[in-house]
C-alpha positions in Angstrom: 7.4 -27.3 7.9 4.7 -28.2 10.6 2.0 -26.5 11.8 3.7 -25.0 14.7 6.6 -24.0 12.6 4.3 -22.0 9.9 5.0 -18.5 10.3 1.7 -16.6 12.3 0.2 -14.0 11.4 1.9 -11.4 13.6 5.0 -13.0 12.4 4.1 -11.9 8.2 2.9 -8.6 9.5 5.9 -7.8 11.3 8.6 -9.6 8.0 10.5 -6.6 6.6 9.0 -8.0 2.9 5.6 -7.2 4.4 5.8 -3.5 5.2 5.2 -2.2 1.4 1.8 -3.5 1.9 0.7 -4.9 5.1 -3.2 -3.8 4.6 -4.6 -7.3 3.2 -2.5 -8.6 6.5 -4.4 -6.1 8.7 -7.7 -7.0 7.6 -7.0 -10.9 7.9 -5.8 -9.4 11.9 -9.4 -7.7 12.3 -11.3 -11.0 11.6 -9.8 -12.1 15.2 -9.7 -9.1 16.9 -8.2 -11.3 20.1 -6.1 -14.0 18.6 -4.1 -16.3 20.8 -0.9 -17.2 19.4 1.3 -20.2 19.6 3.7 -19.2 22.6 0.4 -18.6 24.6 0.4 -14.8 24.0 -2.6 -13.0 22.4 -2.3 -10.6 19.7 -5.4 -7.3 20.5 -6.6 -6.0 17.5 -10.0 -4.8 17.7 -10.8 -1.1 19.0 -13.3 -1.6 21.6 -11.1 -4.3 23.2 -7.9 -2.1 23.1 -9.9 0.3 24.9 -11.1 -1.9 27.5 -7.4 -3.0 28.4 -6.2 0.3 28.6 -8.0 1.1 31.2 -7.8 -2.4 32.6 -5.5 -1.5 35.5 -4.5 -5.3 35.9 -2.9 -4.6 32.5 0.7 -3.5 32.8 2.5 -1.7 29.9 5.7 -2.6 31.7 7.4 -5.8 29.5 9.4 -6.7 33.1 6.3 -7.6 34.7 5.4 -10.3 32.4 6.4 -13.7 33.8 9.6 -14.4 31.9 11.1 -11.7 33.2 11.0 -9.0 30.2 11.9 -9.4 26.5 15.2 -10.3 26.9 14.6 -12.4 29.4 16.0 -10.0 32.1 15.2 -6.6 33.4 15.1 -4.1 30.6 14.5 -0.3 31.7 11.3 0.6 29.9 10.8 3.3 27.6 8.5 6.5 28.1 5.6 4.4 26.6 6.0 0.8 28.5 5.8 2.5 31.9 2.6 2.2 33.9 1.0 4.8 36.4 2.4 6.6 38.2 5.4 6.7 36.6 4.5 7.3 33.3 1.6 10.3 34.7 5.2 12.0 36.2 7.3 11.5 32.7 4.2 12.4 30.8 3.7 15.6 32.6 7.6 16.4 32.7 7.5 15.9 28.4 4.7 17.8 27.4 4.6 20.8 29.4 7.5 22.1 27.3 4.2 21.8 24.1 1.9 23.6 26.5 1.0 25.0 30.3 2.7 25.8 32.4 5.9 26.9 30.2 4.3 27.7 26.4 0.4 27.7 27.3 -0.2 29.6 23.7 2.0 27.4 21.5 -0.6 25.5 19.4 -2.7 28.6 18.8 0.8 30.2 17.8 1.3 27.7 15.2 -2.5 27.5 14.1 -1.4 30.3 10.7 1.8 28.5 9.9 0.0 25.1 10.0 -3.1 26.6 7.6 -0.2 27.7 5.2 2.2 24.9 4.9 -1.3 22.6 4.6 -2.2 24.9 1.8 1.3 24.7 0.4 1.6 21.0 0.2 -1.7 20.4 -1.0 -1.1 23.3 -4.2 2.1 21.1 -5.0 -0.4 18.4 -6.2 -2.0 20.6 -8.6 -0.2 19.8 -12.0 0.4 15.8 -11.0 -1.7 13.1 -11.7 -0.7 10.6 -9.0 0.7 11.5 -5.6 1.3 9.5 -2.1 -0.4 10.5 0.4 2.3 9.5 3.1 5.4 10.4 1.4 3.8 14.1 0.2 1.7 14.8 2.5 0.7 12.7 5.6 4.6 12.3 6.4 6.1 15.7 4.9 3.8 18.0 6.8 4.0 16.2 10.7 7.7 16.2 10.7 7.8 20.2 9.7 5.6 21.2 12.7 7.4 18.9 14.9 10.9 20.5 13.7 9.6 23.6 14.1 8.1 22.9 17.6 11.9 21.8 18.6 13.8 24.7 16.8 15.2 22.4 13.6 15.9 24.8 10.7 13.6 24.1 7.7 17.5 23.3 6.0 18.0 20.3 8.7 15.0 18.9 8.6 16.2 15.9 6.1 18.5 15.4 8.6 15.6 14.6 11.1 14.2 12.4 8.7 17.1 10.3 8.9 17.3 10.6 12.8 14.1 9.6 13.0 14.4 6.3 10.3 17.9 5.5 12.9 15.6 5.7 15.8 12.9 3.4 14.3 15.5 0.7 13.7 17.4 1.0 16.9 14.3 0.6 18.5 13.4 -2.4 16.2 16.4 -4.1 17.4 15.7 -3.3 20.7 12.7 -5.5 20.4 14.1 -7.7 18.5 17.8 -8.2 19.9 19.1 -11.8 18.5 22.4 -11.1 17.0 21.9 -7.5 17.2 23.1 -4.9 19.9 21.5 -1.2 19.2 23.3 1.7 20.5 22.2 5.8 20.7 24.5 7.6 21.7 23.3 11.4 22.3 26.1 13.6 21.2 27.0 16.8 23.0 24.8 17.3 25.4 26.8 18.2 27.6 28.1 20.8 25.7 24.9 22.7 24.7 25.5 25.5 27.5 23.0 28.0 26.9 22.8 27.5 22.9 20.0 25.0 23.2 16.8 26.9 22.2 13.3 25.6 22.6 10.8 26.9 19.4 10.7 30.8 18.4 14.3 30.8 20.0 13.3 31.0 23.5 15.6 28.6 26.1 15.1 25.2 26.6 12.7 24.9 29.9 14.6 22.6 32.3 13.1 19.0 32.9 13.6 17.7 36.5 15.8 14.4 36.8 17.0 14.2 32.8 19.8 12.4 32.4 20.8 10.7 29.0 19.4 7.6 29.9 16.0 9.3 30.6 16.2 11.7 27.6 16.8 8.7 25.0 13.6 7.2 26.7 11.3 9.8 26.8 12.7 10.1 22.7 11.9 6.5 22.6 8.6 6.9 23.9 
């Protein structure tokens, strides 16, 4: 193997064998916090300099205005989160007024008691064990409730989500990664949902102007 074969850095970080543990990899990544790789890209690690090319507005999240043309070497329709201004202001503002004004203005304060409990709840479960994860019983457990309950997902489903969500991840793996691979969502029904659909506390879905499937799956995406 030569140099120029050796695998990079970004290229462990991102094996499959490496996700068990990729901290020592992440510190090795903060020693360089702008790296230039061998295809002429540059891997951004360091804080301050992610901040500085966010709000760098010759820096497009887009991946078709890069100069080969997009990932896949053609045009790709972006995601939620690889849109730029003002595009992704719009679809930002569409999303998340369903979590807040002008539609549910009071729905984080609502939430504030059930979040204090199911903290309290999860954090009692620790009390007779002498070694616990802090992802997998806590920092993973306790996200996915409040966003389940945010959508309306009976507390009975929410495994269920958790495997959405892991289908979602690797879909949008292989969209990033599409050699040999071909990822398809497909969103079930939706046509069908009529006036069962409920937002959380059982009130309706609010409409969102201009969804169709293909910008519901990216705004999921996203």
């Amino acid at each position: 193997m030569t140099e120029t074969d050796a695998p990079t850095l970004m290229d462990q970080i991102t094996d499959e064998a490496a996700r068990a543990n990729p901290w020592p990899l992440f510190e090795q990544l903060r020693e360089t916090p702008v790296a230039r790789q061998p295809d002429g890209t540059y891997v951004v690690s360091g804080y301050a300099e992610i901040v500085a090319l966010l709000h760098d507005p010759r820096v497009s999240s887009d991946p078709n205005k890069r100069p080969d043309g997009g990932m896949t070497g053609g045009r790709i329709e972006p995601a939620f989160i690889n849109t730029d201004p003002p595009e992704h202001d719009t679809l930002r503002r569409e999303t998340t007024s369903f979590f807040g004004p002008p539609h549910r203005p009071d729905m984080v304060a609502k939430l504030e008691p059930w979040m204090h409990e199911t903290v309290n709840r999860l954090i009692d479960g620790f009390a007779d064990r002498e070694q616990i994860d802090v992802v997998d019983d806590f920092a993973y457990p306790f996200p996915v409730s409040a966003i389940c309950r945010i959508l309306g997902v009976p507390p009975e489903d929410e495994p269920k989500f958790h495997d959405w969500s892991g289908a979602l991840i690797v879909a949008l793996g292989l969209r990033m990664h599409p050699e040999g691979h071909q990822a398809q969502v497909q969103i079930g029904q939706r046509d069908h949902a009529g006036d069962d659909a409920q937002g959380p506390e059982g009130g309706p879905q609010p409409p969102v102007p201009g969804d169709g499937p293909e910008q519901l799956l990216d705004r999921c995406a996203g």
